[in-house]
C-alpha positions as CSV (number, residue, x, y, z in Angstrom):
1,X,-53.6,-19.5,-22.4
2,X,-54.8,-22.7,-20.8
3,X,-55.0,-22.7,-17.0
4,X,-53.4,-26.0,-15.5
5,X,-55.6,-28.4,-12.7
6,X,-58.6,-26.3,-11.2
7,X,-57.3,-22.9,-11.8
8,X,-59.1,-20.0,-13.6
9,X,-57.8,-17.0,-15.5
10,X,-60.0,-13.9,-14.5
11,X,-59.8,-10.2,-16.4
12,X,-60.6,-8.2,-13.1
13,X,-63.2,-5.5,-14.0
14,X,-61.9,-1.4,-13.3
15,X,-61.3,-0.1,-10.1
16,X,-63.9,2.6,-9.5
17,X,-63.3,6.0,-10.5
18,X,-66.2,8.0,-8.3
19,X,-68.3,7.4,-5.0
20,X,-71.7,7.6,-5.4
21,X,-71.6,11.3,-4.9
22,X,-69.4,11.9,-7.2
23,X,-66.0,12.1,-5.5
24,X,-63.0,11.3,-7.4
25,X,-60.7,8.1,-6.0
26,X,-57.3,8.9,-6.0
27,X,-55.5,6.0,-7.6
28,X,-53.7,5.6,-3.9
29,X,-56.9,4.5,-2.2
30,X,-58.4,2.5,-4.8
31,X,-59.7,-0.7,-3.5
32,X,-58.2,-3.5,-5.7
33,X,-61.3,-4.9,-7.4
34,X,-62.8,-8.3,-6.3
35,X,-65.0,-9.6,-9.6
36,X,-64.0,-10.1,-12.9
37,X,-64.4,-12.1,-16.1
38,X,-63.7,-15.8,-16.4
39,X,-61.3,-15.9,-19.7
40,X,-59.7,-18.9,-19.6
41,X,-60.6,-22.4,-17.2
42,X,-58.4,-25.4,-16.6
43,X,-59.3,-29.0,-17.1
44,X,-60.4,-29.6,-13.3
45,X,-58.2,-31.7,-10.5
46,X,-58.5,-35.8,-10.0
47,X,-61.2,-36.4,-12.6
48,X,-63.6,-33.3,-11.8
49,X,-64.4,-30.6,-14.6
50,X,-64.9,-27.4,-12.9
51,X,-68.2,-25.9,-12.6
52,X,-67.0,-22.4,-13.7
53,X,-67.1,-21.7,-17.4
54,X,-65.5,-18.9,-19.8
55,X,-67.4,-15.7,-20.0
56,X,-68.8,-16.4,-16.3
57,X,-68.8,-12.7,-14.3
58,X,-67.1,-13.9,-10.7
59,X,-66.8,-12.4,-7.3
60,X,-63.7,-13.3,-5.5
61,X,-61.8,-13.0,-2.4
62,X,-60.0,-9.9,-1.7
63,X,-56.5,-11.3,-1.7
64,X,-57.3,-14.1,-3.8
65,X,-54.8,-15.8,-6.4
66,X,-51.7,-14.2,-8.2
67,X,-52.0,-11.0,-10.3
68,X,-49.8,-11.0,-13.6
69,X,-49.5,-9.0,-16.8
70,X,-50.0,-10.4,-20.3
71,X,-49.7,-8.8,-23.4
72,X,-49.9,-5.5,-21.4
73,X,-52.7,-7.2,-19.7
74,X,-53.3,-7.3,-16.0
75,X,-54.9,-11.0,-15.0
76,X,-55.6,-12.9,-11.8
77,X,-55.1,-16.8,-12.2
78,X,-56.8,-18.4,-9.2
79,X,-57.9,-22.1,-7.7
80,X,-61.8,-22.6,-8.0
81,X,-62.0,-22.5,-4.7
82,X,-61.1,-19.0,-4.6
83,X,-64.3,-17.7,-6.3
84,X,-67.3,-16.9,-3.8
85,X,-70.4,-16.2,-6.2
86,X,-70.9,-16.5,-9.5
87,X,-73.0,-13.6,-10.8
């Protein structure tokens, strides 16, 4: 999978399953999470490499990019611009 222009491919890391005090989220109210893994990085847009790289843990914005399902997979491919901090 190669990401085209300045998109990135990002394995979104599990919902949680408890608060902090130990209650149990119902899969209904589950926040969709907003950081993941950088898998996969395209070749950048008009001459400029990206500054994200493969492996790089991301926080990004709550409705940010396109989810999709590879391989049984669930994936969010996004523009650079969509990450906010790189952990």
């Amino acid at each position: 999978m190669k990401p085209v222009n300045d998109r990135v491919l990002v394995k979104p890391s599990p919902a949680e399953e408890k608060t902090k005090g130990g209650i149990i989220i119902p899969d209904t109210v589950k926040e969709k999470p907003n950081k993941g893994k950088i898998v996969a990085v395209g070749p950048g847009k008009d001459g400029k490499p990206l500054s994200l790289k493969v492996g790089d843990m991301v926080v990004y914005g709550k409705y940010a990019g396109q989810e999709l399902e590879i391989d049984g997979e669930t994936y969010v491919i996004m523009r650079e611009d969509d990450v906010l901090l790189v952990l």
